[in-house]
FIGU-254109 format. One line per 5 residues: number of its first residue (from 1); their letters; for each residue x, y, z of C-alpha. Coordinates in steps of 0.001 Angstrom, whole numbers, plus 500000, padded with zeros to 6 digits. Layout:
! residues N
NUM> A> X/Y/Z  ... .
END
This chain:
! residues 366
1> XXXXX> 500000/500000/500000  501283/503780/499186  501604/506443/501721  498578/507778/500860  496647/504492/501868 .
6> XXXXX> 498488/503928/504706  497808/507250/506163  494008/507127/505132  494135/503405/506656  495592/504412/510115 .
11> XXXXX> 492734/507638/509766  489663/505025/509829  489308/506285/513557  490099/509115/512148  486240/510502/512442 .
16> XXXXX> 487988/512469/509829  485619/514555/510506  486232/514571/507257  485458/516879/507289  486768/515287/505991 .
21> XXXXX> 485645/516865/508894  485436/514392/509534  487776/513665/506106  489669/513958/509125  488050/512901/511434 .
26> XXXXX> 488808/510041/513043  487904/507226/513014  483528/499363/517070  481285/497470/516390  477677/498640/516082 .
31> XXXXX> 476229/502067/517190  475703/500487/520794  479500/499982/522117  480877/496836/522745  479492/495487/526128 .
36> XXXXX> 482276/492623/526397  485985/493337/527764  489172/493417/525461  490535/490475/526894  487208/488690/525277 .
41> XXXXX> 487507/489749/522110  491253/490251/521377  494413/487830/521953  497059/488457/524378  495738/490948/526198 .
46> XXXXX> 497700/491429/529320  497295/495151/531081  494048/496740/529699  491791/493506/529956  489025/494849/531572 .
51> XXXXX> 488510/497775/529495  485632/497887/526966  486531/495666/523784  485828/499097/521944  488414/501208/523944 .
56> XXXXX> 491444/499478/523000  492160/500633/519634  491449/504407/520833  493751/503737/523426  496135/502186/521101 .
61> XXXXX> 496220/505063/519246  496487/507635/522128  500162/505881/522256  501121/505755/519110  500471/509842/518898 .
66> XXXXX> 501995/510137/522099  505611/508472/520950  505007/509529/517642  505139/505995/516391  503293/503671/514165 .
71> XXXXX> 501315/500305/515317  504300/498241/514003  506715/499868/516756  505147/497267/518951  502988/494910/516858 .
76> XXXXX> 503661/492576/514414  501943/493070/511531  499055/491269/510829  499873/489088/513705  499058/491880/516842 .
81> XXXXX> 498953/489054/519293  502783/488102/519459  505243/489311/521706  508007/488990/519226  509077/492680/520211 .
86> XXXXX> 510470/494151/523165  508437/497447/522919  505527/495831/523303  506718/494398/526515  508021/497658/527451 .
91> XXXXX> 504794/499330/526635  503024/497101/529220  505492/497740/531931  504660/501509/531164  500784/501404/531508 .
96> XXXXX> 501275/499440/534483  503625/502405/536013  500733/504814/535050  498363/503299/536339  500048/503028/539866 .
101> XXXXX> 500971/506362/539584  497082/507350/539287  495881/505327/541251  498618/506571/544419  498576/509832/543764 .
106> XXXXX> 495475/510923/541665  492612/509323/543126  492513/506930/539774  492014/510203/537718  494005/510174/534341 .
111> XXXXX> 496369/512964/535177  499432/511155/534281  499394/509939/530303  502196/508239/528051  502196/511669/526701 .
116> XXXXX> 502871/513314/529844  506552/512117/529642  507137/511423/525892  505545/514082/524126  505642/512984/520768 .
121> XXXXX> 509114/511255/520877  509974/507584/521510  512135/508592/524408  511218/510515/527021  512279/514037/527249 .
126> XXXXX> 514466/515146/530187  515777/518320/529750  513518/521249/529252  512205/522214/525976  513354/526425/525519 .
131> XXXXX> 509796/526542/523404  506710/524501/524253  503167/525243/522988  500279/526243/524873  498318/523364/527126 .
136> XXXXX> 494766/522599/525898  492160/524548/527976  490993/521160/528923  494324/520861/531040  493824/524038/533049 .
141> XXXXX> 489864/523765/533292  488172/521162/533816  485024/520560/533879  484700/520231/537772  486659/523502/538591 .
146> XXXXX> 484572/526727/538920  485121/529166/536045  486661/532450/536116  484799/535599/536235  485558/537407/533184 .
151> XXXXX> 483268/540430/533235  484992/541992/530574  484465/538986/528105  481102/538715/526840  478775/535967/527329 .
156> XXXXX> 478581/532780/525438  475194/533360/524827  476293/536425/522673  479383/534714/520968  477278/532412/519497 .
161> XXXXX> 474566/534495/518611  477208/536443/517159  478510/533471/515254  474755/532198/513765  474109/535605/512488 .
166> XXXXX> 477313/535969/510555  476346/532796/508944  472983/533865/507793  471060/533784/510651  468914/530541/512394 .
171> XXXXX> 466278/530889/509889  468433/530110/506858  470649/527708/508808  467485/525278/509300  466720/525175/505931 .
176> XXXXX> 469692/523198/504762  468382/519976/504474  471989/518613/502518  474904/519802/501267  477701/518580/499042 .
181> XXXXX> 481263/519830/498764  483414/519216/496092  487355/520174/496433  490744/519021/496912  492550/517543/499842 .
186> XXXXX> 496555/517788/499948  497836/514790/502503  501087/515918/502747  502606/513897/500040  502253/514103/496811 .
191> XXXXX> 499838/515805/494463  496090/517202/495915  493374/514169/495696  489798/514865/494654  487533/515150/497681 .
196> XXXXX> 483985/514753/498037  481647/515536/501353  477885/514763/501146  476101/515759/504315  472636/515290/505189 .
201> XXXXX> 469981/515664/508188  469462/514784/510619  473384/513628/511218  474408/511694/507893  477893/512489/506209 .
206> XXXXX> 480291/510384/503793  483434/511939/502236  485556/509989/499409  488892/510820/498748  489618/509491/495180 .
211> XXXXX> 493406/508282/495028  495107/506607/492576  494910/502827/493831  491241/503418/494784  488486/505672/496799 .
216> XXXXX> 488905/506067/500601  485657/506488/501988  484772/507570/506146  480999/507802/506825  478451/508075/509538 .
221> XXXXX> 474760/507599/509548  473823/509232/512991  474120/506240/515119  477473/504393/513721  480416/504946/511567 .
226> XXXXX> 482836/502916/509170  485762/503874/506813  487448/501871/504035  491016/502326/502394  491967/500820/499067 .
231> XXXXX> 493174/497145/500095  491844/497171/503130  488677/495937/504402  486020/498224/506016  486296/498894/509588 .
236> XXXXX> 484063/500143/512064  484301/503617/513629  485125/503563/517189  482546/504485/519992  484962/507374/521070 .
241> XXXXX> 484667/508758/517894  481070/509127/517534  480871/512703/519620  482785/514233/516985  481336/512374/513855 .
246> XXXXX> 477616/513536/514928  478919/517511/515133  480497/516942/511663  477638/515379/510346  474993/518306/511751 .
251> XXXXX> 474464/520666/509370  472708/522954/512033  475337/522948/514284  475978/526900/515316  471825/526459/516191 .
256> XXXXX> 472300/523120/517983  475376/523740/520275  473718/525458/523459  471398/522029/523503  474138/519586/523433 .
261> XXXXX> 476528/520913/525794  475500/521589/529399  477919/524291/530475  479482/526558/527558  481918/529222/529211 .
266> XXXXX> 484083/532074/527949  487766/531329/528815  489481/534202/527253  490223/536523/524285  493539/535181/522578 .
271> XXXXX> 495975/535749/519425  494618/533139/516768  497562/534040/513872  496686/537614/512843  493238/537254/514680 .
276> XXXXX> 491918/538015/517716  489342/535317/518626  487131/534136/522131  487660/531266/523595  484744/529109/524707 .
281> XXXXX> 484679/525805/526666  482038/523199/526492  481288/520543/528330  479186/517874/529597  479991/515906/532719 .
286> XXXXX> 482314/512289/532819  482543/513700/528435  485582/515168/527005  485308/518973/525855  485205/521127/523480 .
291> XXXXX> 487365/524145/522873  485727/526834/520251  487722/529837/518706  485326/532233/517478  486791/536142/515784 .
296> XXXXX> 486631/538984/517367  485487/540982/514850  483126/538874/512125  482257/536166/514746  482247/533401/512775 .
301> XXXXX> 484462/529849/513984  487861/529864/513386  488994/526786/515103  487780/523831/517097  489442/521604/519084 .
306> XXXXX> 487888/518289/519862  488780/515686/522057  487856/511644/521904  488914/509513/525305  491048/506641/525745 .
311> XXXXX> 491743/504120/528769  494580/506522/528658  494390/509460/527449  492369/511857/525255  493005/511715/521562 .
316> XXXXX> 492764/515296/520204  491854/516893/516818  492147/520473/515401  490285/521903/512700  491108/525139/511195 .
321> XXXXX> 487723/527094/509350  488549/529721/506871  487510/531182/503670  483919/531124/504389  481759/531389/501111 .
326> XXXXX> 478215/531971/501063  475823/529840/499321  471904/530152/499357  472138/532629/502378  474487/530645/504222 .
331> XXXXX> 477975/530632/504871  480176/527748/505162  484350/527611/505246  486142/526332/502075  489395/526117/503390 .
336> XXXXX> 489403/523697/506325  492807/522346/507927  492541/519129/509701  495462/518358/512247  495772/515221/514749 .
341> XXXXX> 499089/514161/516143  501387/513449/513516  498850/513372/510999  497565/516900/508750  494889/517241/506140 .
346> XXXXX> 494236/520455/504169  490666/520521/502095  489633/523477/499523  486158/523148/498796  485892/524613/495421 .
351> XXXXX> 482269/524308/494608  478919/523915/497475  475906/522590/496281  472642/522957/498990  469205/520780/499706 .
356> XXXXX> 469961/518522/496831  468125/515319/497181  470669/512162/498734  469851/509261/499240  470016/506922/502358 .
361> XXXXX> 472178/503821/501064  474941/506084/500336  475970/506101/503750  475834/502450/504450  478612/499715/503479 .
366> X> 479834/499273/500116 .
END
């Protein structure tokens, strides 16, 4: 397989948003997760075997972005079970430390991660980085902490009121029943790939990336997900992922966000590039968050950071929103940049097509 089907293939959990928005998105089972325990459903399971069956892959991936690694730094391929090498043994030994370390000093909470230590590298940094990047709000607010008073911020209420009317207003918002985006996605290696998103309500949303050896689809239908790469057989999206698949896949999601998070707050204003945009943090309890980056000036979203939980850690995703274009009184972004660890996706919608007529089997298996 190229490295454009092994990148798509390791994005299945990629929800890929596709936005890919899922494009990107990440990406088991059915909608309704896994009841039995990893150690039931998958070989030589020594450290995580009471977990859900449908947590282990998430989790598995929360390492490999937090060493910056691929699955075969542990695994053999196509034969995941053996022990053959000694970072997989390691690994264990690790998770194990981690988990004492919780559990003795933390009250079980997951304060200590693989990434915690590693950040991004196979070995653990010890000497001080001179520049680091700023911590996810998530990290220095959770969702049991009281919030701030920020008197001088305004209200969420009025960000995203704000926000709705720059895109058209509610009224023309709920009358997109579909749309369909047509455009370009560059992978990071070699040339741009065709891209196509179809969306539809309530909560439906494939998007095919066309590539030389064959299409790479990711879809959801509201209640489950699945991707395919060329070569590779069709996999299941991951519970975890289904938070984020559902606000991709909502096409009246600036009207919808106050009803699916219980607490929104206003962190801060903050440098976004040459912007100046509010920060808002929602939540809903024992769920990860959601950090929003709205401008300043025009109101509309510039970024989103999502967040999809592991056994050990949280798995994030960024998505950049500019270029917004409006089409039948609504605007939507054309240029959308789609960043997880290691992994970066940048879509140009060139052409938007609205309430078009799409059927339901197009988001089932092919």
């Amino acid at each position: 397989m190229n490295r454009q089907g092994r990148f798509l293939g390791a994005a299945s959990y990629f929800r890929i948003c596709v936005l890919a928005a899922t494009v990107l998105v990440t990406l088991g089972g059915s909608g309704a997760q896994d009841v039995r325990t990893a150690q039931q459903v998958f070989k030589n399971v020594q450290v995580l075997k009471e977990i859900p069956a449908d947590d282990l892959v998430p989790a598995m991936q929360f390492i490999t972005a937090s060493l910056g690694v691929e699955c075969d730094f542990c695994h053999v391929r196509d034969a995941f079970e053996k022990d053959d090498k000694l970072p997989k043994q390691t690994a264990r030994r690790m998770m194990q430390m981690m988990q004492a370390i919780n559990a003795n000093n933390f009250q079980n909470q997951r304060a200590v991660t693989c990434f915690t230590c590693h950040k991004g590298s196979r070995i653990p940094v010890a000497i001080p980085m001179l520049e680091s990047g700023s911590p996810y709000v998530s990290e220095f607010l959770p969702e049991n902490s009281p919030a701030a008073a920020h008197s001088d911020l305004p209200s969420p209420d009025q960000i995203l009121q704000k926000y709705v009317d720059a895109l058209g207003g509610e009224a023309a918002i709920s009358k997109i029943s579909s749309r369909v985006e047509k455009g370009t996605v560059d992978l990071g290696a070699g040339p741009a790939a065709p891209i196509e998103i179809l969306t539809k309500a309530p909560g439906k949303r494939i998007t095919t990336i066309r590539l030389a050896a064959g299409n790479n689809l990711t879809a959801f239908d509201g209640e489950k997900g699945w991707s395919s790469a060329p070569g590779s057989p069709v996999r299941e999206m991951h519970a975890a992922d289904f938070e984020g698949a559902r606000l991709d896949a909502d096409l009246q999601f600036p009207i919808h966000l106050k009803r699916r998070f219980q607490e929104i707050r206003t962190v801060k204003l903050e440098k976004l590039g040459d912007r100046s945009a509010f920060l808002l943090f929602a939540s809903n309890p024992g769920k990860p968050p959601l950090e929003l980056y709205f401008d300043r000036e025009t109101g509309l979203l510039l970024k989103e950071i999502r967040f999809a939980s592991s056994p050990l850690g949280l798995n994030p995703t960024s998505l950049e929103l500019s270029d917004y274009k409006e089409k039948d009184g609504v605007k939507a972004p054309t240029g959308i940049i789609i960043t997880r660890p290691s992994r970066r996706l940048q879509i140009r919608i060139t052409a938007i097509e609205q309430n078009l007529p799409i059927d339901d089997s197009v988001f089932e298996h092919k």
